[in-house]
C-alpha positions as CSV (number, residue, x, y, z in Angstrom):
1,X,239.1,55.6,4.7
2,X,241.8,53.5,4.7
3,X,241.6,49.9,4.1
4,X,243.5,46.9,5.1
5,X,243.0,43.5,3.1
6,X,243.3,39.9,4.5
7,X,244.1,36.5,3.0
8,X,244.9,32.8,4.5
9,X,242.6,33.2,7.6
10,X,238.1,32.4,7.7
11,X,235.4,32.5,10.2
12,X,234.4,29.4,8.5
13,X,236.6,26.1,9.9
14,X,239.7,26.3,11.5
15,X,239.1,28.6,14.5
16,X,242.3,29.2,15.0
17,X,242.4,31.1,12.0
18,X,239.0,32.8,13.0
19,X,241.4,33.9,16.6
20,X,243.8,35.2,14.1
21,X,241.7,37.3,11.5
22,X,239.7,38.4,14.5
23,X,242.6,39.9,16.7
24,X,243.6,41.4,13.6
25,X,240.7,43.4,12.8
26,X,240.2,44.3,16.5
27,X,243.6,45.4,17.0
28,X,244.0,47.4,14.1
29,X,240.8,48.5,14.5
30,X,241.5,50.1,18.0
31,X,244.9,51.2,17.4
32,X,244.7,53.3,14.1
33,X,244.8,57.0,14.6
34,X,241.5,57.6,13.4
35,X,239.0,54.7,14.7
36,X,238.0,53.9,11.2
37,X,239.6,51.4,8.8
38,X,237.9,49.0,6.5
39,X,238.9,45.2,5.8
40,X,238.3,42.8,2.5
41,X,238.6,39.3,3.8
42,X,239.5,36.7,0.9
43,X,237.9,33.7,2.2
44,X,238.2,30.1,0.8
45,X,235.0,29.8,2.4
46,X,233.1,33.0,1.1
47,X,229.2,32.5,1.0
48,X,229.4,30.9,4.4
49,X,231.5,33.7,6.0
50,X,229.4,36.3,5.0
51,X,226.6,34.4,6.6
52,X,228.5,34.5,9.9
53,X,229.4,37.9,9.7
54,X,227.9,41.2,9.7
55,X,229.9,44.5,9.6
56,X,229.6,46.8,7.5
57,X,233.1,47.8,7.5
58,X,233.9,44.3,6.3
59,X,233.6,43.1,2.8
60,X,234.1,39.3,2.0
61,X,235.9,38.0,-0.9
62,X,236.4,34.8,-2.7
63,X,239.9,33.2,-2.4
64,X,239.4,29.7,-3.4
65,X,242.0,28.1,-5.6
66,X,239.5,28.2,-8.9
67,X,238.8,32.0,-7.6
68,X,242.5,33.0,-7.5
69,X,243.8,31.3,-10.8
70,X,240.9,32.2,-12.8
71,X,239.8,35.6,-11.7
72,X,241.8,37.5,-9.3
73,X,245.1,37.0,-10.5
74,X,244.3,37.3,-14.7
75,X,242.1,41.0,-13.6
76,X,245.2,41.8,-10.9
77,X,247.5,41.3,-14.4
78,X,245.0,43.5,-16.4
79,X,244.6,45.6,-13.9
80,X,248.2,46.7,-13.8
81,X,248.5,46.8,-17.7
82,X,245.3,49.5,-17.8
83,X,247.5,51.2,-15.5
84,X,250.8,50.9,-17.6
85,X,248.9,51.9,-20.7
86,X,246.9,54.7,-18.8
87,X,243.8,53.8,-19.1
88,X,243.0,53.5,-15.4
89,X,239.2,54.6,-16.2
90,X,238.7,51.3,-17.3
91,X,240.0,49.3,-14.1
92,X,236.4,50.1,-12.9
93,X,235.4,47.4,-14.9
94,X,236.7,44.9,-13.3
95,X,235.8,42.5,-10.3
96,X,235.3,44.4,-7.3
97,X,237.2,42.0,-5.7
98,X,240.5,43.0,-7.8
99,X,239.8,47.0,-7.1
100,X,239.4,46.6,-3.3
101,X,242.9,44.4,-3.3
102,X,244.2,47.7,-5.7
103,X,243.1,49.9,-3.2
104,X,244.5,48.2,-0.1
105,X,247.1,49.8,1.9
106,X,248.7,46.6,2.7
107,X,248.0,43.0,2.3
108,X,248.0,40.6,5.7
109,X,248.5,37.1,4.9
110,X,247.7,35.2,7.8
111,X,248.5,31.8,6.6
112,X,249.8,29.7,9.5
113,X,252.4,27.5,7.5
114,X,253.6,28.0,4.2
115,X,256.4,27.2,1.6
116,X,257.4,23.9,3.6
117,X,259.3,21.4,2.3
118,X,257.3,18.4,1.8
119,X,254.1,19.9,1.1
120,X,255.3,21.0,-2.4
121,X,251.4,20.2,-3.8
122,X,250.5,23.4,-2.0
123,X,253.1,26.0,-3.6
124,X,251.2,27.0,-5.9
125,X,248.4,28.2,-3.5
126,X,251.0,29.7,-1.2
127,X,252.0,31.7,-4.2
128,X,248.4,32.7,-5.6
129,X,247.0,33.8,-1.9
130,X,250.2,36.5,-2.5
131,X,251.1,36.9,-6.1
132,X,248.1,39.3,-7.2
133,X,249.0,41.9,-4.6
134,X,252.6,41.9,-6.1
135,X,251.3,42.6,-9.3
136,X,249.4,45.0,-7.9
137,X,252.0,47.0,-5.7
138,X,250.6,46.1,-2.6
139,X,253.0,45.7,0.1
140,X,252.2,42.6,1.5
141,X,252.9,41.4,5.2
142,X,253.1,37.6,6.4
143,X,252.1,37.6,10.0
144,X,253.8,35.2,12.0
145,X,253.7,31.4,10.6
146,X,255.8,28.7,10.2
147,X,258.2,28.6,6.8
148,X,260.7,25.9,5.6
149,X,263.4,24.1,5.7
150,X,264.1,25.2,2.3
151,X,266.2,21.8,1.6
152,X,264.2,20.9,-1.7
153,X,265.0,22.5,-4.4
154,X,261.6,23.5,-6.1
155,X,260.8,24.8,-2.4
156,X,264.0,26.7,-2.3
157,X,263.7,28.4,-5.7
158,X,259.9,29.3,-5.5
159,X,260.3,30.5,-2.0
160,X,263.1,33.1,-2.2
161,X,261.4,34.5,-5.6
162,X,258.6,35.1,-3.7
163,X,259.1,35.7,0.0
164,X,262.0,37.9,-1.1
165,X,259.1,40.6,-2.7
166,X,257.2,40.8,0.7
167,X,257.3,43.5,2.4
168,X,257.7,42.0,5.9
169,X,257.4,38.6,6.9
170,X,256.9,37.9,10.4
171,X,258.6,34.5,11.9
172,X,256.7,32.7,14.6
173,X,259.8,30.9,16.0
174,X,263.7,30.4,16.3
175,X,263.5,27.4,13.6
176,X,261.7,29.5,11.2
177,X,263.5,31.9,11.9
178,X,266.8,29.8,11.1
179,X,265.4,28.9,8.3
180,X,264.5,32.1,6.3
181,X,268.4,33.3,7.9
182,X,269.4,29.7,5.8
183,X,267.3,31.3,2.3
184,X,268.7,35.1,2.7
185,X,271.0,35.4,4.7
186,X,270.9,38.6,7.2
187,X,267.8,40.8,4.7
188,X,266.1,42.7,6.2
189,X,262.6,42.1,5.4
190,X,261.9,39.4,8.1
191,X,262.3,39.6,11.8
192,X,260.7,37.3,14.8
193,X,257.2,37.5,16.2
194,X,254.7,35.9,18.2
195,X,251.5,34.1,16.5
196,X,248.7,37.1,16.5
197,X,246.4,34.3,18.4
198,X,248.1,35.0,21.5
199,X,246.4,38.3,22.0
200,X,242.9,37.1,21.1
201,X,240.2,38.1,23.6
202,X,236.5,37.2,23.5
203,X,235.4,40.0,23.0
204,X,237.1,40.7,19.3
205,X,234.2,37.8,18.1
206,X,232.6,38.7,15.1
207,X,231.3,35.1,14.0
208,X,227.5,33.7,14.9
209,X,227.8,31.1,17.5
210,X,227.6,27.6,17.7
211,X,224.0,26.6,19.1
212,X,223.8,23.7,22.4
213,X,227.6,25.1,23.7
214,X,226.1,26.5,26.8
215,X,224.5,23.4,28.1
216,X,227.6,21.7,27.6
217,X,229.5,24.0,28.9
218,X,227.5,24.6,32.2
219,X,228.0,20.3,32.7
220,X,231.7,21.0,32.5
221,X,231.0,23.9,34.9
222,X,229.5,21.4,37.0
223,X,232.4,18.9,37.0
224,X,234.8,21.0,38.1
225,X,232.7,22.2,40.7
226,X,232.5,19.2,42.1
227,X,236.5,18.5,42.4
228,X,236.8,16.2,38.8
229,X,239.7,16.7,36.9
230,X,239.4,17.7,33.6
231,X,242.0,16.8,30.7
232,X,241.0,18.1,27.6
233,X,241.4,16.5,24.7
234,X,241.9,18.4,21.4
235,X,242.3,16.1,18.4
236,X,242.9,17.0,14.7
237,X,242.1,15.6,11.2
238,X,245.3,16.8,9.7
239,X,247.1,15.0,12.2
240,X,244.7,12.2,11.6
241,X,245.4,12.1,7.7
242,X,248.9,12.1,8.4
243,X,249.1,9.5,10.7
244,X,246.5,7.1,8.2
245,X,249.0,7.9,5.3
246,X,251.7,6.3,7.4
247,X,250.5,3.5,8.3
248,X,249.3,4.6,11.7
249,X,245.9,4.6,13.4
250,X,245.3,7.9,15.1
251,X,241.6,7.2,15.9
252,X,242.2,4.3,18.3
253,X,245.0,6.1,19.7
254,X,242.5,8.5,20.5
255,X,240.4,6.4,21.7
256,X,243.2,4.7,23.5
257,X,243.9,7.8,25.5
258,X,240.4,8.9,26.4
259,X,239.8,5.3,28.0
260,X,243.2,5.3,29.9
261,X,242.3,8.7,31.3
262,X,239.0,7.9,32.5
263,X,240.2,4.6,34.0
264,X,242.2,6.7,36.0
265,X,239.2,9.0,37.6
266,X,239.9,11.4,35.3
267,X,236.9,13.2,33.0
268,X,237.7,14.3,29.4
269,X,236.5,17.3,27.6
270,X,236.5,16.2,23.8
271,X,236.9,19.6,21.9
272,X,237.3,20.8,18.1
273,X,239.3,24.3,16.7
274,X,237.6,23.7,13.5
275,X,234.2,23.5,12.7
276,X,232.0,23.5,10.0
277,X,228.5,21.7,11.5
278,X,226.5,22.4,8.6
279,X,229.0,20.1,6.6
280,X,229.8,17.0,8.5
281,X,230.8,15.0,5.2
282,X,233.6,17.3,4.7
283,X,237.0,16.6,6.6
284,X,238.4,19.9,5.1
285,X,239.1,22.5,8.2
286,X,236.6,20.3,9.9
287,X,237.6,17.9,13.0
288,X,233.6,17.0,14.2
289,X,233.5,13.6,12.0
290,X,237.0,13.0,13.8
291,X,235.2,13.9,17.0
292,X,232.3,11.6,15.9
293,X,234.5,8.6,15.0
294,X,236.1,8.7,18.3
295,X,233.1,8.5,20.8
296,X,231.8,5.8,18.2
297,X,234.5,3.6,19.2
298,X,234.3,4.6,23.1
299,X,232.1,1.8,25.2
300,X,229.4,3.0,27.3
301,X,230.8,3.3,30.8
302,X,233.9,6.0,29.2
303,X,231.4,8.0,27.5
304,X,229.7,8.8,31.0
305,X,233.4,10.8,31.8
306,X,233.4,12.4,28.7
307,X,232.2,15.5,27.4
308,X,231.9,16.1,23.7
309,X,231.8,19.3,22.2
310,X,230.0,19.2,18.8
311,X,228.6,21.9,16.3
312,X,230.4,25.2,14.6
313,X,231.7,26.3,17.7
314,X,233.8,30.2,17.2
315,X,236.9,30.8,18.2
316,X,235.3,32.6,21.6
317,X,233.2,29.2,22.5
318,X,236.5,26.9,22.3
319,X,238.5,29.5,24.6
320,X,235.8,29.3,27.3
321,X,236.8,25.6,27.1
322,X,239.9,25.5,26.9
323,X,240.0,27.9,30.2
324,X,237.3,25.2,32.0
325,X,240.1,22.4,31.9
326,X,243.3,21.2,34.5
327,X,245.7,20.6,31.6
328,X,245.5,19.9,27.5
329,X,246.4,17.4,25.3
330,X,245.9,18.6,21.9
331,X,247.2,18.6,18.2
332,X,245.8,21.6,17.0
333,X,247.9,24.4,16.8
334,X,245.8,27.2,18.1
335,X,244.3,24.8,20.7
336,X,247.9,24.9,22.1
337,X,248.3,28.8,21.8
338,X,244.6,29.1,23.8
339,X,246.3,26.6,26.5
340,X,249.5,28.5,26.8
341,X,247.7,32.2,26.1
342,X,245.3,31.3,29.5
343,X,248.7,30.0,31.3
344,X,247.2,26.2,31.3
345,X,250.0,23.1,30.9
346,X,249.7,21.5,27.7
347,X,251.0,18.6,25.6
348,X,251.1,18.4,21.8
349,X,250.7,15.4,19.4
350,X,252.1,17.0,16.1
351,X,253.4,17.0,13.1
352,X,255.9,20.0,12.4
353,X,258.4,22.2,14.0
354,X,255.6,24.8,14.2
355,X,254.3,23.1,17.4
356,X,258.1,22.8,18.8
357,X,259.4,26.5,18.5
358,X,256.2,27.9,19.9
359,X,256.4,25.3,22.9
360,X,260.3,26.0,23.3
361,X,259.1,30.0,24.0
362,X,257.7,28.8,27.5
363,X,260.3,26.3,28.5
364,X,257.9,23.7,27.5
365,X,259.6,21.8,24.9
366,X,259.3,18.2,26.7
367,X,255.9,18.1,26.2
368,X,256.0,18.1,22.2
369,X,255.8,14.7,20.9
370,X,255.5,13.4,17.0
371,X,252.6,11.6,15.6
372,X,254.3,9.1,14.1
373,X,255.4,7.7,17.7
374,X,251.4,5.4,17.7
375,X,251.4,4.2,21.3
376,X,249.3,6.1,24.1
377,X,251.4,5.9,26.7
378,X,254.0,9.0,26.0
379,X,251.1,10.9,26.0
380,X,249.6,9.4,29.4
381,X,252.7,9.8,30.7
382,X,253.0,13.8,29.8
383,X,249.6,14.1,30.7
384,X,250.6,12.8,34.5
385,X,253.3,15.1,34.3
386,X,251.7,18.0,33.4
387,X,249.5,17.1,36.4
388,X,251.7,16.6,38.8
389,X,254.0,20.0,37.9
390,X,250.6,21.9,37.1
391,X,251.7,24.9,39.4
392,X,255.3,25.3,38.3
393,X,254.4,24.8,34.5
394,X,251.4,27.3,35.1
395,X,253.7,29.7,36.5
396,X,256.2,29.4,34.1
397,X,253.9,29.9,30.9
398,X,252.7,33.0,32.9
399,X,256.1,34.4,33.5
400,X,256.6,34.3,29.6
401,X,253.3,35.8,28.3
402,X,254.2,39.5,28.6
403,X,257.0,38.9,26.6
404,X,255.2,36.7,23.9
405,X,252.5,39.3,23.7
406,X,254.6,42.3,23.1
407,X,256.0,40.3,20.2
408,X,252.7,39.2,18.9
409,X,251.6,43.1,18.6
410,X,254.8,44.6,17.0
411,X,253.2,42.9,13.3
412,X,250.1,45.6,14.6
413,X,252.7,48.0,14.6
414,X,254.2,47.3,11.5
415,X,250.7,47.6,9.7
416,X,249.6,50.5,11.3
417,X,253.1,52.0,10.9
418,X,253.0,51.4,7.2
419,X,249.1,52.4,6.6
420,X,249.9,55.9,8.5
421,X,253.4,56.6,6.1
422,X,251.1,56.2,3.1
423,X,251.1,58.8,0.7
C-alpha cells in the first residue's frame, strides 16, 4: 500500500490547518487508482491528535521542534548512512517514525507561511519540518502557502538552499509567486495554486467534535430566522501578539467593534479557527482566552447581541458558522477562505501579504486592511460596505470559485501523479 506522509498541518489548534490536512487525505483518498493509501501525520500536537482521531489507515507522528532536532532528523542521517554502507537490515531498528517517513512516497508539507522575511526565529523549524525527508530521498511537495520576500539575507541564502531541493512547491498567490520568480528566476519546480482549504467539505472530518456547538448554533439559527443580521467576528491571537508588540491594543479594538456593531442593530457571532479547550492557558494555536478577554470587557446590554462560540470546535463546526452569518470580519486566514469558499463577503484585519493575494483572486482586495492601522472605524466602515454590496460581492466571489478550485486540486494531481510514476 502506498503511503503518503504529512507535515505542518494538526487536528489539534488551528482549524484551518485541520481543513487543510483533512481535504488532503480525503482527496487523495478518493482519487488514487486503487481506494487505499495510508498517511503518517507529524503533528506538533501528537498525543492529543491521536485522541481526536481514529483511522486505522492513519498513523500519528511527533513533529515538535525537540522531536525533529533530536530524533527524526539524527535517525533520518543514520538512516541514510545504513543505507550507504549497506546495511539496510539495520534501519529496522530505528524509530518507526523515521521508517514510515523512509517509506513515504512523497512528503506534503502543509505549512501555511514559511521562509518570510522577518520571522527569521522560525527558519530553523521551516527547515527541520523538511530537511529529514531530503536526507531521506523523499520528494517533498509544499502545498500552497505563503513564501517571502526574500530581501534578508539569512532568509535569502537558507531559502533557495532549501526550497530549491523540493520537488514542487505550490504558490498560493501572485506575490508569492513574485517572490519565489525574485529567488530563481523562471525554475521549474514551482508554479501557482489555490490554498487546499478551498475544497474542504464537511464531510472529509475526521476530528471528535467540540461539545455545547449545537445549542449555540441552533440560537444563531434562531436569529436569523427572525430577520437579525449577523456579522461574524473572527479574531486571532497572532494578530493580537503582533499588534501588543507594537504598541497597539487589539483587544479593545475588538471590543470597540463588537459594541459599534450592536449599537447599530446588528448581532455578532464571536467565533475561533483555533482551538484547544482542554488548554485555555495556552495562547499557542489557541484564540478561546482571546475570545474570553473580549466578552470580559463587553458590558451587559452588548453581550445580549452577541454569540460566543467557545470549546475545541473542528474545522466542520466553524464552517457551519461561518455559512450562518450576512458577512465576516475576520483575521484568521482560513476563517477568510471559509467566507469566500461559501461565496460570503468578508473583510480582513491582518498581518501579511498572504491575506492580500488570496483576497485580490476574487476582486476583493479593498477589503484587506493592516493591523497596525488601531482605530475601529475602517473596519465599520468595510463592514457597512460589505452590507450594502452583499449581492454583487456574493456574486462576484461565486463567479471565481470554479476557477480557484480547479487550482486548489492540481497539488492532488501532482501527488497522485507522482505516487502512480513510482517505481
Amino acid at each position: 500500500m502506498k503511503s503518503i506522509s504529512i507535515i505542518g498541518a494538526t487536528f489539534e489548534g488551528n482549524r484551518g490547518a485541520e481543513a487543510m490536512l483533512t481535504t488532503t487525505i480525503a482527496k487523495l483518498r478518493t482519487s488514487h487508482s486503487s481506494g487505499d493509501m495510508a498517511f503518517n501525520i507529524f503533528s506538533y500536537y501528537p498525543e492529543r491528535d491521536r485522541k481526536l482521531v481514529d483511522d486505522s489507515l492513519i498513523s500519528i507522528y511527533s513533529s515538535t521542534p525537540m522531536y525533529l532536532v533530536l530524533v527524526l532528523l539524527p535517525c533520518s542521517i543514520l538512516h541514510k548512512l545504513l543505507q550507504v554502507l549497506r546495511l539496510t537490515f539495520l534501519q529496522k531498528l530505528l524509530p518507526q517514525s523515521v521508517q514510515a517517513l523512509a517509506s513515504s512516497s512523497a512528503l506534503v508539507c502543509l505549512a501555511g507561511v514559511s521562509f518570510i522575511d522577518g520571522r527569521e526565529k522560525f527558519l530553523p523549524f521551516n527547515v527541520a519540518t523538511i530537511l529529514p525527508a531530503l536526507l531521506l530521498g523523499v520528494p517533498v511537495i509544499k502545498f500552497a502557502q505563503a513564501m517571502g520576500p526574500f530581501t534578508n539575507l539569512v532568509n535569502r541564502i537558507i531559502a533557495k538552499v532549501f526550497l530549491g531541493r523540493c520537488r514542487q512547491i505550490f504558490t498560493r498567490g501572485e506575490k508569492t509567486n513574485s517572490h519565489l520568480q525574485t529567488l530563481f528566476g523562471e525554475k521549474v519546480n514551482y508554479q501557482r495554486a489555490d490554498d487546499i482549504a478551498f475544497l474542504f467539505e464537511g464531510e472529509f472530518s475526521l476530528s471528535a467534535p467540540g461539545s455545547e456547538f449545537d445549542e449555540t448554533l441552533y440560537e444563531l439559527q434562531q436569529y436569523r430566522k427572525s430577520g437579525k443580521c449577523i456579522i461574524g467576528v473572527c479574531p486571532s491571537i497572532v494578530v493580537a501578539v503582533r499588534s501588543e508588540a507594537t504598541g497597539g491594543d487589539y483587544i479593545l479594538r475588538m471590543q470597540e467593534l463588537i459594541a459599534e456593531l450592536v449599537d447599530r442593530g446588528y448581532s455578532v457571532a464571536l467565533y475561533p479557527n483555533a482551538t484547544r479547550g482542554e488548554d485555555m492557558d495556552k495562547t499557542h494555536n489557541n484564540d478561546l482566552p482571546l475570545l474570553d478577554s473580549i466578552l470580559q470587557g463587553l458590558d451587559s446590554e452588548t453581550k445580549r447581541n452577541v454569540l460566543a462560540f467557545t470549546g475545541s470546535l473542528n474545522a466542520k463546526q466553524i464552517h457551519c458558522i461561518v455559512k450562518n452569518c450576512d458577512v465576516h470580519s475576520v483575521s484568521r486566514f482560513h476563517a477568510m477562505v471559509a467566507a469566500l469558499a461559501s461565496s460570503i463577503p468578508v473583510m480582513v484585519v491582518g498581518w501579511s501579504h498572504k491575506y492580500l493575494e488570496v483576497m485580490e483572486c476574487f476582486s476583493q482586495q479593498d477589503m484587506v486592511l493592516d493591523y497596525k492601522d488601531g482605530s475601529v472605524e475602517p473596519i465599520i466602515a468595510c463592514i457597512e460596505q460589505l452590507l450594502a454590496e452583499r449581492k454583487l460581492r456574493s456574486d462576484q466571489i461565486a463567479a471565481e470559485l470554479p476557477c480557484v478550485k480547479q487550482m486548489s486540486i492540481r497539488q492532488i494531481q501532482y501527488v497522485l501523479e507522482l505516487v502512480e510514476n513510482e517505481s
